[in-house]
TIMIKE-104270 format. One record per residue (C-alpha): residue number from 0; residue in one letter; x, y, z. Coordinates in Angstrom, 2 decimals. Layout:
<sites>
+------+------+---------+---------+---------+
! resi ! resn !       x !       y !       z !
+------+------+---------+---------+---------+
!  NUM !    A !       X !       Y !       Z !
...
+------+------+---------+---------+---------+
</sites>
This chain:
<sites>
+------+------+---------+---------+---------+
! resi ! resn !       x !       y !       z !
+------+------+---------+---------+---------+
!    0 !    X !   -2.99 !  -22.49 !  -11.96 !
!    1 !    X !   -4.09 !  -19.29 !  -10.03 !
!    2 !    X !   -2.29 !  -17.31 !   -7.36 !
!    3 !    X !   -0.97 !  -14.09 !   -6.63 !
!    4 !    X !    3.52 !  -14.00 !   -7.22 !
!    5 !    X !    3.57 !   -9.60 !   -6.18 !
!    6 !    X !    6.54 !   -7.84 !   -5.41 !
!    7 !    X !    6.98 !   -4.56 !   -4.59 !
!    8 !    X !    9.35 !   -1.73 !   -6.51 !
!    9 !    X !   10.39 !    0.77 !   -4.23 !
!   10 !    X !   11.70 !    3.63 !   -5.53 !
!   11 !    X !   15.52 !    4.78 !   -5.35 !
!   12 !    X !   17.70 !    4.48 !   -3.26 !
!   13 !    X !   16.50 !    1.26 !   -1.62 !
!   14 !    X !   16.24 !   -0.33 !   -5.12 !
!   15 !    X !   17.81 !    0.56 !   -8.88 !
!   16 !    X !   15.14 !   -0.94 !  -11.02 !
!   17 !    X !   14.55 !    2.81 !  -11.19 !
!   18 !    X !   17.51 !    4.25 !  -12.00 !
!   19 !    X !   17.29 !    3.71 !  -16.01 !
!   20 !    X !   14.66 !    2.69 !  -18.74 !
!   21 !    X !   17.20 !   -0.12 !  -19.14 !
!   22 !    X !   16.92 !   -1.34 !  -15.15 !
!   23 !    X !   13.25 !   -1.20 !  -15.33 !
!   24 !    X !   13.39 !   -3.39 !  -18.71 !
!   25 !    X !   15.95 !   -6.05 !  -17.56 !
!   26 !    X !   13.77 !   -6.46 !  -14.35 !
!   27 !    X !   10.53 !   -7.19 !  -15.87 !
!   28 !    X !   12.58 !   -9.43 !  -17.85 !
!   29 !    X !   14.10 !  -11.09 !  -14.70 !
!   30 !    X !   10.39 !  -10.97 !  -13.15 !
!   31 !    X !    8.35 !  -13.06 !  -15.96 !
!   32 !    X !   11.46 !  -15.42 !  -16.35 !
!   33 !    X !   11.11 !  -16.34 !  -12.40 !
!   34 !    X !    7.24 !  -16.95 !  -12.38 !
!   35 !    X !    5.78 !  -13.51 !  -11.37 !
!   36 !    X !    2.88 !  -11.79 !  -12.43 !
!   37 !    X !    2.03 !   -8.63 !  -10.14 !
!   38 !    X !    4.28 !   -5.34 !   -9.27 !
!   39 !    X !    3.37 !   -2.80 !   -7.15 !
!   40 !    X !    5.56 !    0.29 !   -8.14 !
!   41 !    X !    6.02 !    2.97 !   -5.99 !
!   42 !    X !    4.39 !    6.17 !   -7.81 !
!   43 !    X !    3.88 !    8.81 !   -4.52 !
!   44 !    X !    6.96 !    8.92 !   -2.17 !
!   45 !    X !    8.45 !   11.83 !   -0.15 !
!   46 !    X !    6.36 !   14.24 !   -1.38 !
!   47 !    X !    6.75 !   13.45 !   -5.00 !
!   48 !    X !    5.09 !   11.19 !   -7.90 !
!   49 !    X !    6.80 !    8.80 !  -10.12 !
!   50 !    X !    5.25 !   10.31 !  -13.30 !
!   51 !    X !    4.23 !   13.95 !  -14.56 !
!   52 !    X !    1.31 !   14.86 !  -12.05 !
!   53 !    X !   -1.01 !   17.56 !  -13.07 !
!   54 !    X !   -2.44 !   17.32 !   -9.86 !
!   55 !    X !    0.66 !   18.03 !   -8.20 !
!   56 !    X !    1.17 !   20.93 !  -11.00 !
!   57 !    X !   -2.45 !   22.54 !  -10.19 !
!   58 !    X !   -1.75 !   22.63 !   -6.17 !
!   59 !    X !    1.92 !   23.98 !   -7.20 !
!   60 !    X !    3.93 !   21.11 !   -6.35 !
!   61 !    X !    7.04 !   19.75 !   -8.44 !
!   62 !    X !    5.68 !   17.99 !  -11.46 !
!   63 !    X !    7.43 !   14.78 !  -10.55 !
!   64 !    X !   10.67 !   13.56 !   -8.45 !
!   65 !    X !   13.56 !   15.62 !   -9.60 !
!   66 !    X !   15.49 !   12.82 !  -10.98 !
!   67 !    X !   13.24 !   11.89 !  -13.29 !
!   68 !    X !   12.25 !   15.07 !  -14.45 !
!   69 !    X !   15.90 !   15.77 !  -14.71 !
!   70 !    X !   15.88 !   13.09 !  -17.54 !
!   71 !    X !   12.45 !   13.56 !  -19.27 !
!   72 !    X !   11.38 !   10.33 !  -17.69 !
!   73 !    X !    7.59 !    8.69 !  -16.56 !
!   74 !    X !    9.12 !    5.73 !  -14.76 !
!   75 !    X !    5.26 !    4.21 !  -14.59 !
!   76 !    X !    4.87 !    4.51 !  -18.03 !
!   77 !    X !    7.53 !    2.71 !  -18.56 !
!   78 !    X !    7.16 !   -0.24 !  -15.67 !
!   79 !    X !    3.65 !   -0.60 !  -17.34 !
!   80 !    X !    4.94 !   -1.35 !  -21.16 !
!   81 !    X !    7.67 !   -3.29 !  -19.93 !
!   82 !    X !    5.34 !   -5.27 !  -17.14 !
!   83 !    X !    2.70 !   -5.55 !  -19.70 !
!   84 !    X !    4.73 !   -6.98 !  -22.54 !
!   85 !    X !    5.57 !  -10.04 !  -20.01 !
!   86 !    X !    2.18 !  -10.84 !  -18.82 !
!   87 !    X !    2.55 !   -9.22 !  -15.54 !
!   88 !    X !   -0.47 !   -6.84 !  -14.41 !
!   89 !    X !    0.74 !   -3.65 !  -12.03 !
!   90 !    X !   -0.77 !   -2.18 !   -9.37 !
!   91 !    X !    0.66 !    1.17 !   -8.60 !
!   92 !    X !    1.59 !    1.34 !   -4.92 !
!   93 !    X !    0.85 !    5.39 !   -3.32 !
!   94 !    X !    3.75 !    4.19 !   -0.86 !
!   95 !    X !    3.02 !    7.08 !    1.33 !
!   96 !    X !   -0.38 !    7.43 !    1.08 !
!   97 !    X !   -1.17 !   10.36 !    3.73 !
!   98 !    X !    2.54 !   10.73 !    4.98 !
!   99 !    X !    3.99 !   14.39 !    3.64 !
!  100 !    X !    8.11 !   13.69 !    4.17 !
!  101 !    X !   10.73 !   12.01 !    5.51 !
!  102 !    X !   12.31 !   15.36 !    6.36 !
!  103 !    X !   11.75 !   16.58 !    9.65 !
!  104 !    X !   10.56 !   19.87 !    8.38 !
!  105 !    X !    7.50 !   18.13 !    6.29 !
!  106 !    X !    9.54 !   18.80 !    3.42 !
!  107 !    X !    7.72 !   21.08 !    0.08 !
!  108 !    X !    4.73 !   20.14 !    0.72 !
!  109 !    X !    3.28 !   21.52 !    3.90 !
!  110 !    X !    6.28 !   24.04 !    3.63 !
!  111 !    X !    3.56 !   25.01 !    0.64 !
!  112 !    X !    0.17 !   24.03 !    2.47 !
!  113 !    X !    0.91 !   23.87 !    6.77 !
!  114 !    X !   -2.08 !   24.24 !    7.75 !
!  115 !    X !   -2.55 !   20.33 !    5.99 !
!  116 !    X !   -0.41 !   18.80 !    8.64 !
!  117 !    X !   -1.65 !   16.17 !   11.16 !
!  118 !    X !   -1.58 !   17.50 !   14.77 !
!  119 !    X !   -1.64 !   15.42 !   18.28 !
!  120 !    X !   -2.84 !   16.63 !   21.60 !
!  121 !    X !    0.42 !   18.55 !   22.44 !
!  122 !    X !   -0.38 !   20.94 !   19.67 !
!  123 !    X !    2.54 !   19.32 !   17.35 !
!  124 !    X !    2.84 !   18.15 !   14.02 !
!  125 !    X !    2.57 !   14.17 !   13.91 !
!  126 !    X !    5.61 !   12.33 !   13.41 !
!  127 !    X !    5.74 !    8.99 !   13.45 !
!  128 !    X !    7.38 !    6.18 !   11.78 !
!  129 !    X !   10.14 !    8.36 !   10.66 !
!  130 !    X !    7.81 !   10.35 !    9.12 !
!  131 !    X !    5.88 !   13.51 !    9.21 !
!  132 !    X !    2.03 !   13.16 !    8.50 !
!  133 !    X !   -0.60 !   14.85 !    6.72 !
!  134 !    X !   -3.99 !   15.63 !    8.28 !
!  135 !    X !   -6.06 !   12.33 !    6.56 !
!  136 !    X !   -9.41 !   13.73 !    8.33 !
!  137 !    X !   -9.20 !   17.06 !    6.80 !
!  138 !    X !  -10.95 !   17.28 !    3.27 !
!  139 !    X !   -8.72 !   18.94 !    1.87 !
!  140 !    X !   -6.50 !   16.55 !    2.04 !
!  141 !    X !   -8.38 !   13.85 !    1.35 !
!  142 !    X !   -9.25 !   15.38 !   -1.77 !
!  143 !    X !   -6.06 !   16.13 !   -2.62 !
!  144 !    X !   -4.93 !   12.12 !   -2.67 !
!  145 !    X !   -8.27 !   11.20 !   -4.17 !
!  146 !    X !   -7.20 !   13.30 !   -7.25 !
!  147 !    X !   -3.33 !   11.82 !   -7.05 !
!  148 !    X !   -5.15 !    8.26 !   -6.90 !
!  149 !    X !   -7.76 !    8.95 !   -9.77 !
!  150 !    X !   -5.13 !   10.70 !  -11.90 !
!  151 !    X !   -3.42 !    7.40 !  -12.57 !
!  152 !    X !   -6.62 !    5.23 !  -12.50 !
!  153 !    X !   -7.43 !    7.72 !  -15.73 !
!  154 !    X !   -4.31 !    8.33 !  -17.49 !
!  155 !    X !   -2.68 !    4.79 !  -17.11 !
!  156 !    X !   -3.37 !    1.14 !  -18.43 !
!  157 !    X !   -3.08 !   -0.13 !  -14.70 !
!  158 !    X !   -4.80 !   -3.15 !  -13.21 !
!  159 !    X !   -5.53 !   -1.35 !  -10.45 !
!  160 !    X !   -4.45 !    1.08 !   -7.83 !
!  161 !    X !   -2.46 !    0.50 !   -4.05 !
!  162 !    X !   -2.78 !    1.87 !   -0.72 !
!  163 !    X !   -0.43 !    0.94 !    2.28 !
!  164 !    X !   -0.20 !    1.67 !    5.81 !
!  165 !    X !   -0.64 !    4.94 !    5.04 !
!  166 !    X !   -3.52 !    4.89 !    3.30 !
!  167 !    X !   -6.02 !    5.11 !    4.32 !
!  168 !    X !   -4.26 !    5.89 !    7.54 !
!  169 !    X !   -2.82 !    8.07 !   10.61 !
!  170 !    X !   -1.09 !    7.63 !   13.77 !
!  171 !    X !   -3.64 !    7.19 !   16.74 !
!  172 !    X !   -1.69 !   10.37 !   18.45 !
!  173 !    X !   -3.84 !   12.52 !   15.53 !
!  174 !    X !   -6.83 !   14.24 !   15.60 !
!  175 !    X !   -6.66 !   17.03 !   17.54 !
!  176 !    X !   -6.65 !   19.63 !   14.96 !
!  177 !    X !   -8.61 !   22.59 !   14.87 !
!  178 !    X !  -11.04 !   20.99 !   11.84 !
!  179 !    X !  -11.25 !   17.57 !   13.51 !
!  180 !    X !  -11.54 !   18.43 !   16.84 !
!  181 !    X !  -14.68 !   21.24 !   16.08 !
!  182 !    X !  -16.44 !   17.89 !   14.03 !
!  183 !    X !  -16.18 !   15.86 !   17.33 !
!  184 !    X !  -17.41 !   17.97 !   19.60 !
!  185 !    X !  -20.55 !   18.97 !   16.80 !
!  186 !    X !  -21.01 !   15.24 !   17.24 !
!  187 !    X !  -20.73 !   14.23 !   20.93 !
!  188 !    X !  -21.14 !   18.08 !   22.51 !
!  189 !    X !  -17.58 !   17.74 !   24.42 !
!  190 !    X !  -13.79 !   17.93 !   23.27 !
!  191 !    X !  -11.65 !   14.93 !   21.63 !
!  192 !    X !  -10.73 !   13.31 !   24.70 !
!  193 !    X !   -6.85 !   13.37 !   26.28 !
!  194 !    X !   -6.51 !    9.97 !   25.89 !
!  195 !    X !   -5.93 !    9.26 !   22.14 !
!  196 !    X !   -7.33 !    5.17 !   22.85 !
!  197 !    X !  -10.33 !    6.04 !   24.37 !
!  198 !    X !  -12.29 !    3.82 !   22.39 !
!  199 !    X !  -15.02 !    6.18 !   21.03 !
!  200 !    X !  -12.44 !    8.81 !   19.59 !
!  201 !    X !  -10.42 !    5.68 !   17.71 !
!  202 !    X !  -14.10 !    4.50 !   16.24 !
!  203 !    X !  -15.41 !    7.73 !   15.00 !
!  204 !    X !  -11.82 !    8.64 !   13.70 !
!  205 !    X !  -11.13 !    5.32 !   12.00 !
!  206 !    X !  -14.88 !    5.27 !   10.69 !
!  207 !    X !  -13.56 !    8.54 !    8.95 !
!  208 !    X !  -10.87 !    6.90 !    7.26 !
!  209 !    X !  -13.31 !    3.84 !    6.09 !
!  210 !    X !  -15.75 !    6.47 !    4.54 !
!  211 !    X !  -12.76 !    8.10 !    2.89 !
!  212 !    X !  -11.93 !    4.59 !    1.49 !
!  213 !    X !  -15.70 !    4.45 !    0.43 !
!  214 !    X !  -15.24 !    7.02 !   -1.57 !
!  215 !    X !  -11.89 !    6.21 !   -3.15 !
!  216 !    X !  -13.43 !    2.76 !   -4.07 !
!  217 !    X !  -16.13 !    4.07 !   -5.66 !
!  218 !    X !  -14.50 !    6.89 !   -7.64 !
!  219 !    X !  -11.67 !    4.65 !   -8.73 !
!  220 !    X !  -14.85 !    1.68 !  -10.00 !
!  221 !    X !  -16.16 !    4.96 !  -11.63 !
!  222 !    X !  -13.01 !    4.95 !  -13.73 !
!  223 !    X !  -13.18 !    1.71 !  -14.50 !
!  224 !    X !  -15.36 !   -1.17 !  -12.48 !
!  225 !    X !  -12.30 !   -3.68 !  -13.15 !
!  226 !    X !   -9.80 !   -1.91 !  -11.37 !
!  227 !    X !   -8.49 !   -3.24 !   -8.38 !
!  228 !    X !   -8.95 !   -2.04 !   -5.15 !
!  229 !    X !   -5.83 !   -3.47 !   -3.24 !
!  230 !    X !   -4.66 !   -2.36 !    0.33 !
!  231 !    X !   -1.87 !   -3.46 !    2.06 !
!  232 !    X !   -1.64 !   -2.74 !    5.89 !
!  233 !    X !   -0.38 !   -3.34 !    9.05 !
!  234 !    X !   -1.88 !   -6.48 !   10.43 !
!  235 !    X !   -5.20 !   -6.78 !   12.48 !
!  236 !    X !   -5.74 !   -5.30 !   15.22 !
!  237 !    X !   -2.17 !   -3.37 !   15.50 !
!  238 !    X !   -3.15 !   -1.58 !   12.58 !
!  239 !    X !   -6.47 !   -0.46 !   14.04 !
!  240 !    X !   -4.95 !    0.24 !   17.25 !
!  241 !    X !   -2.25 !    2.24 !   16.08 !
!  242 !    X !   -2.70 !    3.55 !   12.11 !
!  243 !    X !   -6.68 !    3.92 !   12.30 !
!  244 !    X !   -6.96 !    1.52 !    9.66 !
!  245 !    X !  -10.14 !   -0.94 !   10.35 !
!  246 !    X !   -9.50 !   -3.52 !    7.90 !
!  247 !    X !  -12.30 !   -5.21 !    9.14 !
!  248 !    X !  -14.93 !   -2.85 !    8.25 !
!  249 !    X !  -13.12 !   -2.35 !    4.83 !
!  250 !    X !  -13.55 !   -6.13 !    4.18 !
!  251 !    X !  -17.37 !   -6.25 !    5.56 !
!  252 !    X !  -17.81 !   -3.37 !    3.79 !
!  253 !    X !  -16.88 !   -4.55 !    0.57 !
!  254 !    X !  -14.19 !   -1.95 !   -0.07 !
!  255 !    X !  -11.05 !   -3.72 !   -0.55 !
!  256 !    X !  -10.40 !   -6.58 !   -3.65 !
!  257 !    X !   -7.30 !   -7.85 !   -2.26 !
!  258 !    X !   -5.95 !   -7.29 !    1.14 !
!  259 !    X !   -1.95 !   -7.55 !    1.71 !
!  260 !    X !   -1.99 !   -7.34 !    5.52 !
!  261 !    X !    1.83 !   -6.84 !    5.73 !
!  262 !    X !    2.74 !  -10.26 !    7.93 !
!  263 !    X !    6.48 !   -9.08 !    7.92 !
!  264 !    X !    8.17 !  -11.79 !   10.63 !
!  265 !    X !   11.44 !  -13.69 !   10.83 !
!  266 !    X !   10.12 !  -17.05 !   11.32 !
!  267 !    X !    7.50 !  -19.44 !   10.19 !
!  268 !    X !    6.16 !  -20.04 !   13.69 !
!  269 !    X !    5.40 !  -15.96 !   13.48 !
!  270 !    X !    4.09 !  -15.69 !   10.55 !
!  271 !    X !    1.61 !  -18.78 !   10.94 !
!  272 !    X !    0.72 !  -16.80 !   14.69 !
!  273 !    X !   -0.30 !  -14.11 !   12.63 !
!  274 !    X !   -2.29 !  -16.88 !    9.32 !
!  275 !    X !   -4.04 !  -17.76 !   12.38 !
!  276 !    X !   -5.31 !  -14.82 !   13.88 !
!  277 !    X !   -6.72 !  -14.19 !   10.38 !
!  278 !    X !   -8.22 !  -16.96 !   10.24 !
!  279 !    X !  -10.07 !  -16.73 !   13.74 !
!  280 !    X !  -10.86 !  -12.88 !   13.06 !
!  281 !    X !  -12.25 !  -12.87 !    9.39 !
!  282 !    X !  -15.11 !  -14.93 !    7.95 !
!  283 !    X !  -14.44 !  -17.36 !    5.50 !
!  284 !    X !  -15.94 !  -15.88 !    2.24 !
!  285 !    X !  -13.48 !  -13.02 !    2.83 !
!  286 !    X !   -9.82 !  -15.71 !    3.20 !
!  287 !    X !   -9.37 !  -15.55 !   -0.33 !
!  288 !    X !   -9.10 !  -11.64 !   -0.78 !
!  289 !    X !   -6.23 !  -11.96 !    1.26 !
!  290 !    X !   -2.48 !  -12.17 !   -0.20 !
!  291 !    X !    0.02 !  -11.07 !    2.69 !
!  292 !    X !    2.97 !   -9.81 !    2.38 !
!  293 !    X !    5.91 !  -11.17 !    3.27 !
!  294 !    X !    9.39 !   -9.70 !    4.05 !
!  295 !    X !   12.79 !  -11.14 !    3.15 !
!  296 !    X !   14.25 !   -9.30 !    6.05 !
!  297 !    X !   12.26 !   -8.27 !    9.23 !
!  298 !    X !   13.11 !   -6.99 !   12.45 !
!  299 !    X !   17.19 !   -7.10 !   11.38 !
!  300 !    X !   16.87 !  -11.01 !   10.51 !
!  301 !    X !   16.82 !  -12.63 !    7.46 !
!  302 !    X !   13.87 !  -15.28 !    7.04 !
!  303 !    X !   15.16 !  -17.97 !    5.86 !
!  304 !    X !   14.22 !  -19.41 !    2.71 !
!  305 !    X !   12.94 !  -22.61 !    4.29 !
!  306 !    X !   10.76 !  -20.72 !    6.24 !
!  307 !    X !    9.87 !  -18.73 !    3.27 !
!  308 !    X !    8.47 !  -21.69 !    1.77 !
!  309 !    X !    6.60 !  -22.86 !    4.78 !
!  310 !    X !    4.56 !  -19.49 !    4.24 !
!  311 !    X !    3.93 !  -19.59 !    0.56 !
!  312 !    X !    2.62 !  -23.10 !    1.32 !
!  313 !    X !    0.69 !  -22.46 !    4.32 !
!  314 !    X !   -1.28 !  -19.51 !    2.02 !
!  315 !    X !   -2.27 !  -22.18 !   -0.14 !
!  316 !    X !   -3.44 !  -24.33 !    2.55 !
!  317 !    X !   -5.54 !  -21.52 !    4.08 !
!  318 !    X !   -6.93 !  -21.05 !    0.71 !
!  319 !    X !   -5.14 !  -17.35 !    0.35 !
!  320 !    X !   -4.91 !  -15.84 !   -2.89 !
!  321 !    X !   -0.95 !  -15.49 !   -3.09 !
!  322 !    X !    1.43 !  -13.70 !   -1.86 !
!  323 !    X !    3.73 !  -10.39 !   -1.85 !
!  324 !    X !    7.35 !  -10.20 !   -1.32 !
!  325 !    X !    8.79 !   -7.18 !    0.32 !
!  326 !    X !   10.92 !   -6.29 !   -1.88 !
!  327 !    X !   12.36 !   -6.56 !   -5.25 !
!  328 !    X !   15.97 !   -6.23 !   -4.43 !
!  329 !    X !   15.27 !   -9.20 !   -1.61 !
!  330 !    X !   14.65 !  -11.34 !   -4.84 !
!  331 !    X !   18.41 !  -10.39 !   -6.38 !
!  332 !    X !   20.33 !  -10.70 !   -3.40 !
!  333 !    X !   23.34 !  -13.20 !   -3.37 !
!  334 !    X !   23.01 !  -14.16 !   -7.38 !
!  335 !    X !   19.39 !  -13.53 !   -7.25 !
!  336 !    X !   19.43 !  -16.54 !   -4.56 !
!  337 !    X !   15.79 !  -16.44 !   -3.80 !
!  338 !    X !   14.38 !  -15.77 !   -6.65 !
!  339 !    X !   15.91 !  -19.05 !   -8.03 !
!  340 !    X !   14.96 !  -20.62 !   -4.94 !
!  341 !    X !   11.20 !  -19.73 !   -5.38 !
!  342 !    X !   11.31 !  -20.99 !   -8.73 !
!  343 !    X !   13.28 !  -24.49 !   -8.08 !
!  344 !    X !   11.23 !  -25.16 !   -4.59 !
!  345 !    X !    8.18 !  -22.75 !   -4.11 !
!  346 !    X !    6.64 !  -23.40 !   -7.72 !
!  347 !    X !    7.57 !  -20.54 !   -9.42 !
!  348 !    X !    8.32 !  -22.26 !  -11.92 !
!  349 !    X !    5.21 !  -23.23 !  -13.49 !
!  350 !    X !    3.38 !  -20.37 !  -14.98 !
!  351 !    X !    0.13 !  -18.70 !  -12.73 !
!  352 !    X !   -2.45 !  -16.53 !  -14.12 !
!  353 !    X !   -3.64 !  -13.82 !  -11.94 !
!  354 !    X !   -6.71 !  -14.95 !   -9.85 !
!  355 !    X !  -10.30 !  -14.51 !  -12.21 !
!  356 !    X !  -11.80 !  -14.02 !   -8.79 !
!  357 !    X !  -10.45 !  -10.78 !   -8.15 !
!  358 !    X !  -11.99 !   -9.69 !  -11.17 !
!  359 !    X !  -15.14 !  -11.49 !  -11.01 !
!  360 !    X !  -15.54 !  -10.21 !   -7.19 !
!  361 !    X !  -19.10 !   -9.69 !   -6.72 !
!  362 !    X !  -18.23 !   -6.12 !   -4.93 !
!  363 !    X !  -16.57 !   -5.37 !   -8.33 !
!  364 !    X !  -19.72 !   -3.22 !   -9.97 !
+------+------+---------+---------+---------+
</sites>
């Protein structure tokens, strides 16, 4: 049997695998014991990497998050042994991708580089999503999370590497700094236009964002041709319409392995809304690249695990490649309630290999 059981690892305080080389081994443990056979760690979150960064050293940024480098710790290096001692591949996950803080103030790093921050037609620094944003047009900053990405595609035995929505990505209210704007108007002889969904200024800027993926997919198959390109964003068209992100170039494009689109409802009848619109928008010899993810908890209400089920079976039904669950600590709540429930009702009991597709993808040269 082949299919896709992900979860995601966020990093502390909304989960503790984390907090000790002892959490991180009792999870794996819990993981390959309950039928799973992807994570997706967080490595790059507020500002900060989940292992020693020389990157982050060269543009004078911390090393890695002070709590680990309080303890001498690489908490990837050790997800990796653990993970890879059980069978279960890992996908680092660059969690924030082109977002700089959750601190209103951008936090260290554009407090270090300011002139890298997104800016919208007021003249302010993005903020959206509780977050504020980098600039993902300018090259400098591209360049900067090209390295991040390609650091760990080079110093770690991953499968593959994990973008989100937020990368690539940026709030449609962006794009109307100094660098961007002077590229538009070389290109169409007049100024980015007021109005930031004027259809023409979301093209051009979300075709920069797909040639920044372009590259990334290439550099990264540079590395290594079998690692795995694997995106997880918003879903189609919201995340177009909102985060930039044209998923359906990536896919045409041949730029993505496996897609994630993040299908995070409280109901069935929501989530199969959302199957379907896939299934309408995207041509068939794409359907199994995807693998959505799936939330235990979304807008404040807790899917239930009936419903749960209903998706994981309707993915197989659509011929999906698996699924993602949103997140690890969703597995272990109430006695590890669902996780035991995915393995009594949903299959997870019976062992899966990780899809040879993915690796045998044809784009995968």
């Amino acid at each position: 049997m082949q299919e896709i059981r992900g979860v995601w690892i966020p990093n502390r305080p909304h989960s503790q695998v984390f907090e000790s080389q002892q959490n991180v081994a009792e999870a794996m443990e819990f993981l390959q014991k309950t039928g799973f056979n992807l994570v997706c760690p967080v490595v790059w979150n507020r500002g900060y990497t989940l292992f020693p960064s020389q990157v982050m050293s060269n543009y004078s940024f911390p090393l890695i998050d002070p709590f680990y480098a309080h303890k001498q710790r690489d908490p990837l290096a050790e997800i990796i042994k653990e993970a890879h001692q059980r069978n279960i591949a890992v996908i680092p996950w660059f969690e924030y991708g082109f977002a700089a803080s959750h601190l209103a103030n951008g936090g260290h790093i554009l407090e270090k580089k300011p002139n890298w921050a997104a800016i919208d037609r007021q003249g302010e620094i993005v903020k959206q999503g509780g977050l504020v944003w980098l600039n993902a047009f300018d090259p400098e900053v591209q360049q900067f999370i090209l390295e991040l990405v390609l650091e760990v595609a080079t110093k770690y035995d991953v499968e593959g590497i994990q973008g989100c929505d937020r990368l690539p990505a940026l709030p449609i209210v962006g794009g109307y700094d100094r660098i961007t704007s002077r590229k538009y108007q070389e290109d169409f002889r007049t100024k980015p236009p007021q109005d930031f969904k004027n259809k023409r200024w979301v093209k051009w800027r979300a075709d920069i964002l797909t040639d920044f993926l372009a590259q990334l997919y290439t550099q990264v198959k540079i590395v290594n041709p079998k690692l795995i390109i694997s995106l997880s964003p918003a879903v189609y068209p919201f995340c177009l319409n909102n985060l930039l992100q044209d998923t359906k170039a990536w896919l045409t494009k041949g730029l993505v392995d496996i897609i994630h689109p993040q299908i995070y409802r409280s109901s069935f009848a929501a989530y199969r809304r959302e199957v379907k619109k896939i299934e309408q928008t995207f041509s068939q010899d794409v359907i199994t690249k995807f693998s959505p993810g799936i939330a235990f908890k979304a807008n404040n209400q807790e899917l239930s695990q009936s419903d749960l089920l209903k998706c994981i079976k309707l993915n197989k039904h659509v011929k999906f490649s698996g699924q993602i669950l949103f997140h690890y600590e969703g597995l272990c709540k109430n006695n590890r309630m669902n996780a035991f429930f995915l393995v009594k009702s949903g299959g997870y009991n019976q062992f899966a290999f990780f899809p040879d597709s993915i690796y045998s993808n044809p784009d995968n040269n």
